[in-house]
C-alpha angles and dihedrals in degrees: 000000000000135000095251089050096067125086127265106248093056089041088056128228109250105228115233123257110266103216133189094027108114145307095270092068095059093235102074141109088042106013094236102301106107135238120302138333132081101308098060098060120073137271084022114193117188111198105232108261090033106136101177094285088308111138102276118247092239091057091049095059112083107240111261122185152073110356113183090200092079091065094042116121112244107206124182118218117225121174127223091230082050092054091041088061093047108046141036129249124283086020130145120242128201139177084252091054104052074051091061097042094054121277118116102240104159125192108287101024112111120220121227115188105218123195098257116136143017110299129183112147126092107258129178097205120193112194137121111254134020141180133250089249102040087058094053092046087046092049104045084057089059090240120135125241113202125188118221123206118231130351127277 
């Protein structure tokens, strides 16, 4: 025969704790519950993560996950005023050598020409990107503006 097994009148029933009902029962004034603070006023409601105005554990993590910024396209603008200065007429311009005459282009930037500037020489120009008016002055000059594909 086991405890559980007797019936309840012979097991005993344990009476619940009275609080809030004097000094004398060990559980007045304020009824087990503390001082101050949230959890001694009534219909107390923690947020989860509270931890008592401490800094919360998910504040202190640093963030970790998808971040758009790593597949975003990096393009250089370089003028067309800027490549007449640089280079001589009837040359060939490539991303590598707007890298030698000065401007930072780094593995993986593309490199967009963009109308800026007088121009007047005949240019083939090799880059990834231009703009509406770089091709017409490009063009009028009877230069040659190819598009590349991906960065080296």
């Amino acid at each position: 025969m086991n405890i559980f097994e007797l019936n309840h009148s012979i097991q005993g029933k344990k009476r619940s704790v009275r609080v809030g009902r004097g000094a004398a029962s060990g559980k007045g004034k304020t009824a087990g519950r503390g001082q101050k603070g949230l959890g001694s006023r009534s219909g107390a409601n923690y947020l989860r993560g509270y931890v008592g105005g401490q800094m919360q554990l998910k504040a202190r993590l640093p963030k970790v996950g998808f971040n758009n910024a790593v597949f975003s396209e990096v393009f250089v603008p370089v003028n067309l005023g800027w490549l007449q200065e640089k280079f001589e007429a009837n040359a060939d311009i490539t991303p590598e050598e707007i890298g030698k005459k000065g401007i930072s282009v780094r593995r993986g930037d593309k490199v967009k020409v963009l109308g800026t500037g007088n121009f007047d020489k005949p240019l083939t120009i090799r880059a990834h990107g231009f703009s509406k008016s770089a091709l017409e002055k490009i063009s009028q000059c009877g230069g040659s503006a190819i598009v590349i594909g991906k960065a080296p």
